[in-house]
KEBADREN-638425 format. One line per 8 residues: for each residue x negated, y, z negated of N, C-alpha, C. Coordinates in steps of 0.2 Angstrom, whole numbers, plus 5000, padded with zeros to 4 digits. Atoms other than C-alpha are relative to their C-alpha. Layout:
X:Y:Z:X:Y:Z:X:Y:Z  ...
END
This chain:
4996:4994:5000:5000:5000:5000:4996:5006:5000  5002:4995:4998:4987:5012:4997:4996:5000:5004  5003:5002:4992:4978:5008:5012:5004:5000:5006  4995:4999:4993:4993:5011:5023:5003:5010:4997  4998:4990:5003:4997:5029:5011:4993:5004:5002  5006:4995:5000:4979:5035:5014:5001:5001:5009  5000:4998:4995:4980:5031:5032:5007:5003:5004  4994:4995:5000:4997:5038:5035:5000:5007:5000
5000:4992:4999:4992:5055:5028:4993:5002:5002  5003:4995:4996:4977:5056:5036:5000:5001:5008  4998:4997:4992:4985:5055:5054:5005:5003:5000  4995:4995:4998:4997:5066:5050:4995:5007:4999  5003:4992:5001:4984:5081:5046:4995:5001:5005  5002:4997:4993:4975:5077:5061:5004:5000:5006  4994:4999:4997:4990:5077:5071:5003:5008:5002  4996:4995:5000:4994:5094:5064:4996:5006:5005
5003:4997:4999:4989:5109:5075:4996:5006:4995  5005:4997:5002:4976:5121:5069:5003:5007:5002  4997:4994:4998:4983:5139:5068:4997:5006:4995  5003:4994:5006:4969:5149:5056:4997:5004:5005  5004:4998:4995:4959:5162:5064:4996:5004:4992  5005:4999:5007:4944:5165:5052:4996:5009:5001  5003:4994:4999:4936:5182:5059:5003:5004:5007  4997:4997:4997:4942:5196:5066:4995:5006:5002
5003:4995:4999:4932:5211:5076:5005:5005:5006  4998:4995:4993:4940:5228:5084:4997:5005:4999  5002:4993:4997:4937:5243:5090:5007:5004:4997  4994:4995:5003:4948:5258:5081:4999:5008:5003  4998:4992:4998:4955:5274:5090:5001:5003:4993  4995:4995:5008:4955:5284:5072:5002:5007:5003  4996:4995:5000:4966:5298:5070:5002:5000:4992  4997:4994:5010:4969:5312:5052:5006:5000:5003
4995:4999:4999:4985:5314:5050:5003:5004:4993  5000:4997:5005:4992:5326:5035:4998:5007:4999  5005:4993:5002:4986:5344:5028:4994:4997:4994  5006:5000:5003:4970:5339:5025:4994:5001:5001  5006:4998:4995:4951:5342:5029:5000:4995:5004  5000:5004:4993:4951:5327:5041:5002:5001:5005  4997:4997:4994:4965:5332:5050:4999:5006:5004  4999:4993:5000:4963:5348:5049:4994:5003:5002
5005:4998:4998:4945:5350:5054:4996:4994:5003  5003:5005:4998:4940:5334:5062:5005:4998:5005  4998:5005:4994:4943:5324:5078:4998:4995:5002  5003:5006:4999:4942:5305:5078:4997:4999:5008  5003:5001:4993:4930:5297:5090:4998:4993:5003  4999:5006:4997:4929:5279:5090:4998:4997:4992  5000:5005:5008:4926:5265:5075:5001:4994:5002  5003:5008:4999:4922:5248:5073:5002:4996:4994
5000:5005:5005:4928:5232:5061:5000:4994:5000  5001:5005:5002:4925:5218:5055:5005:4996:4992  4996:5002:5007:4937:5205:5043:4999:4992:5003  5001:5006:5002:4933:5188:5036:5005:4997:4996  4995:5004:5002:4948:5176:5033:4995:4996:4993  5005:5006:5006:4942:5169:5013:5005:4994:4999  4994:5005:5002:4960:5158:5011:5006:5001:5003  4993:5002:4998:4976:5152:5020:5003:4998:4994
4998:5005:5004:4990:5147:5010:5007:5001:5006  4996:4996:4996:5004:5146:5023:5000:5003:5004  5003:4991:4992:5006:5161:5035:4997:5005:4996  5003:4994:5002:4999:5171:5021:4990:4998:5001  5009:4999:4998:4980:5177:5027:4996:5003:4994  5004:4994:5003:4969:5185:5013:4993:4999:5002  5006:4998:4996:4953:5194:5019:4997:5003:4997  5003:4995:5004:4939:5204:5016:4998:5003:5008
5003:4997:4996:4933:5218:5029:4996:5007:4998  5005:4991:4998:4924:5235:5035:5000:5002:5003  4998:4997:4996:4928:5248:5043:4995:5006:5003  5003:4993:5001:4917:5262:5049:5003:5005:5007  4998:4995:4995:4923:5278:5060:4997:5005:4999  5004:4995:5000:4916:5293:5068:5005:5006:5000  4998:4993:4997:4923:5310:5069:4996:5006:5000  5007:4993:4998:4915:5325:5076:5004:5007:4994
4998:4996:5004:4921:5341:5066:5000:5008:5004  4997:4996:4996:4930:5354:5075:5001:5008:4995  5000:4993:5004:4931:5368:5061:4996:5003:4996  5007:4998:5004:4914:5374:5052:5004:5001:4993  4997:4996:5004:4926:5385:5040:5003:4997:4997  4994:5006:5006:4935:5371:5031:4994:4993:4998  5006:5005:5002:4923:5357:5033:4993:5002:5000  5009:5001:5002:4906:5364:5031:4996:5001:5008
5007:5000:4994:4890:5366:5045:5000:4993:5001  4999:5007:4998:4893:5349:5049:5000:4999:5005  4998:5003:4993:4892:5339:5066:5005:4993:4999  4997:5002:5001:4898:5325:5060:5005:4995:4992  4997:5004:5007:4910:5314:5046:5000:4993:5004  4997:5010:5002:4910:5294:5044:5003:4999:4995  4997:5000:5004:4922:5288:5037:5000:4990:4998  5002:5010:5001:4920:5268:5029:5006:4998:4995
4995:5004:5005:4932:5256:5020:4998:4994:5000  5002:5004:5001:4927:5242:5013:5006:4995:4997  4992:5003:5006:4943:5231:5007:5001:4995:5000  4997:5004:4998:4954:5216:5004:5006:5001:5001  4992:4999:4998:4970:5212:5009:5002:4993:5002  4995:5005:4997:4983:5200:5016:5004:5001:5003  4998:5002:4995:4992:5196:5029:5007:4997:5001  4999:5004:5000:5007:5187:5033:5002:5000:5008
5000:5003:4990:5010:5177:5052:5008:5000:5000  4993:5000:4996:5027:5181:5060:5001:4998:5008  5001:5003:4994:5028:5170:5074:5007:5002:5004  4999:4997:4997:5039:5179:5087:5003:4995:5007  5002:5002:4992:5036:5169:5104:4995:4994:5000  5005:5007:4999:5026:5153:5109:4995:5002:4997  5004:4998:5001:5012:5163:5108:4997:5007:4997  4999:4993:5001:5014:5178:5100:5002:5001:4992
5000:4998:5008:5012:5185:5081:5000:5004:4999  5001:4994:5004:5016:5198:5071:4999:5001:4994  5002:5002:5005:5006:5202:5057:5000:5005:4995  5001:4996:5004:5012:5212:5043:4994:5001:4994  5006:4999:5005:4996:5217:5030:5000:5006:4996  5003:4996:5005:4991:5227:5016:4995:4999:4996  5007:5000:5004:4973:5231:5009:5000:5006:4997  5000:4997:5008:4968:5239:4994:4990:5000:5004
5006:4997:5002:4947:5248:4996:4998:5003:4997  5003:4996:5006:4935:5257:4992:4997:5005:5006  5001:4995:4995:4933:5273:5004:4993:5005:5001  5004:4996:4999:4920:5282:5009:4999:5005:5007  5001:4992:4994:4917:5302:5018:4994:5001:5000  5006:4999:5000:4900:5303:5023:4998:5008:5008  5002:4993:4996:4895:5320:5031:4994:5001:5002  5004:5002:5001:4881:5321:5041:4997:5005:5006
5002:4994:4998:4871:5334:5050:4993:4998:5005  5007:5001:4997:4855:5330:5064:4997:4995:4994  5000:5006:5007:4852:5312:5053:5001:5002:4993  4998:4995:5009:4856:5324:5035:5005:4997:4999  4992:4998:5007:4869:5320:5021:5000:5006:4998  4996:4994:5003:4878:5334:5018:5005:4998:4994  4994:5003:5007:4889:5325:5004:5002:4994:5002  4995:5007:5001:4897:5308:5001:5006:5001:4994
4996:5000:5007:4912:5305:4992:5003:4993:5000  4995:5006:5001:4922:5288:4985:5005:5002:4998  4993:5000:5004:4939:5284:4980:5002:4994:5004  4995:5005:4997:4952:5271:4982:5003:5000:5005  4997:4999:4991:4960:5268:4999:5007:4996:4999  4996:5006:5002:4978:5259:5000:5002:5002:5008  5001:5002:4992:4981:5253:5020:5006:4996:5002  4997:5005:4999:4998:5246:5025:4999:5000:5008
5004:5000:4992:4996:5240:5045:5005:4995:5002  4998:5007:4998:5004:5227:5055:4993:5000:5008  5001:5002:4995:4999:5219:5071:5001:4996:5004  4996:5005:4995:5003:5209:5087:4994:4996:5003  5005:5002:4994:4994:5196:5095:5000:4994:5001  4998:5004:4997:4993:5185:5108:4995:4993:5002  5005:5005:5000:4984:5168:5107:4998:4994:5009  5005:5003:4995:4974:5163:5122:5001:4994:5000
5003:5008:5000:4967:5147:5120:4997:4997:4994  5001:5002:5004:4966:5136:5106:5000:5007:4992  5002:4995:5006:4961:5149:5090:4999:5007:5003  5000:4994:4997:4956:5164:5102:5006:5003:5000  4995:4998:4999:4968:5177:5101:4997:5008:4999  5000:4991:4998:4968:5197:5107:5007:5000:4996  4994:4996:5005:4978:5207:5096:4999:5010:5003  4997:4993:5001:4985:5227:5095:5001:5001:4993
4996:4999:5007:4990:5235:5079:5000:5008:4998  5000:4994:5001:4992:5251:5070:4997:4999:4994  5003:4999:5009:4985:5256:5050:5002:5004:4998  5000:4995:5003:4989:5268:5040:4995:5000:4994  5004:5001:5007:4977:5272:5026:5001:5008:4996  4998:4993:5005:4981:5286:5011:4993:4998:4996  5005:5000:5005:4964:5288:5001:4999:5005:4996  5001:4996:5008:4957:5296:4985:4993:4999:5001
5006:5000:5000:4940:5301:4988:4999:5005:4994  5003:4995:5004:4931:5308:4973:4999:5006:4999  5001:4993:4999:4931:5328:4973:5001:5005:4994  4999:4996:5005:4926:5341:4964:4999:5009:5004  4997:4992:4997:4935:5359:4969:5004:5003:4994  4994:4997:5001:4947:5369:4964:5005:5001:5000  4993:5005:5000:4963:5362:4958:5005:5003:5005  4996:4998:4997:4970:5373:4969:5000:4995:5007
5007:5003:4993:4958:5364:4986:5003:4993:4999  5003:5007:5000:4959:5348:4977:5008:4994:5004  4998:5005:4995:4973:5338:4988:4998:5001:5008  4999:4999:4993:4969:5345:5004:4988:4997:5001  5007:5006:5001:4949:5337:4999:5000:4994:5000  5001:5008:5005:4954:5323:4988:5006:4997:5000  4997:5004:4998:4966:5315:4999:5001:5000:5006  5003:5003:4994:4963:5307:5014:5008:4996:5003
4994:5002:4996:4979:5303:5028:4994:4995:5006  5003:5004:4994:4971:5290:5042:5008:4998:5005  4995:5003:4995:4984:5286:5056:4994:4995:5006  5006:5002:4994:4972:5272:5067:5001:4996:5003  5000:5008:4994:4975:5260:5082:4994:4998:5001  5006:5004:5000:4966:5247:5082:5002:4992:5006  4997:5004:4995:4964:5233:5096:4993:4995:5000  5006:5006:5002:4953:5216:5094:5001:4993:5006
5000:5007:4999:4949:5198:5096:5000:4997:4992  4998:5005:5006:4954:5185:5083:4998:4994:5002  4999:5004:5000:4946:5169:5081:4998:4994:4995
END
């Protein structure tokens, strides 16, 4: 008997398809959004990610990733001598798989980091600042072949970078709006 239960369940789990996707890399159009120095003095320019699947349970995905984005800086008088801002996230999150279509998911998410505005002048720091980041996002995507799959999505990101102004200043510093598409490979 256990000789016919061991091998019963193990053709059933090589039977089942395989539908994890462990690493994710795209490319991010950012965009400020809000009355704040981002928006208000910067203009996203392109950005780059990276996310490491640690644990499936079900369609739920939880991850670790990292973001980094460029913007050039359009207003001296609000943000500083500056050429340009990067902006970094560092986060986890999760995911859930909303299967849609044969081939086709939609992925609700939300991560929680750790943010970073780094300002930066002919290779110079000009300032850094941190704070917490909270990210909710979804996205679509369409699986190729086997575990490959190209994806679309959007993100929002509300941040709390560290800031020391004048309580009057200090939201329009020390809080950060992100609106950013983002567009990938997942496999």
């Amino acid at each position: 008997m256990l000789f016919i239960g061991f091998s019963s369940w193990s053709q059933d789990t090589v039977t089942k398809p395989v539908t994890k996707e462990y690493f994710r890399i795209y490319y991010i159009a950012p965009g400020a959004i809000g009355k704040n120095v981002l928006a208000k003095a910067n203009e996203g320019k392109y950005g780059t990610g990276l996310a490491v699947t640690l644990y499936t349970y079900q369609k739920f995905h939880f991850f670790i990733g990292y973001e980094i984005s460029k913007y050039d800086v359009t207003n001296a008088s609000l943000a500083g001598n500056i050429q340009t801002t990067w902006i970094s996230n560092a986060y986890i999150g999760a995911l859930y798989k909303i299967s849609v279509a044969k081939n086709i998911d939609v992925n609700p998410r939300f991560t929680v980091g750790y943010f970073g505005v780094n300002q930066r002048q002919d290779g110079n720091n000009y300032g850094k600042q941190f704070g917490p980041a909270f990210s909710p996002g979804a996205d679509i995507d369409y699986k190729l072949a086997g575990n490959f799959r190209v994806f679309v999505g959007v993100n929002y990101t509300l941040a709390f970078p560290e800031t020391h102004t004048n309580k009057g200043y200090q939201s329009f510093f020390g809080t950060i709006q992100q609106f950013n598409i983002v567009a990938g490979v997942k496999f």
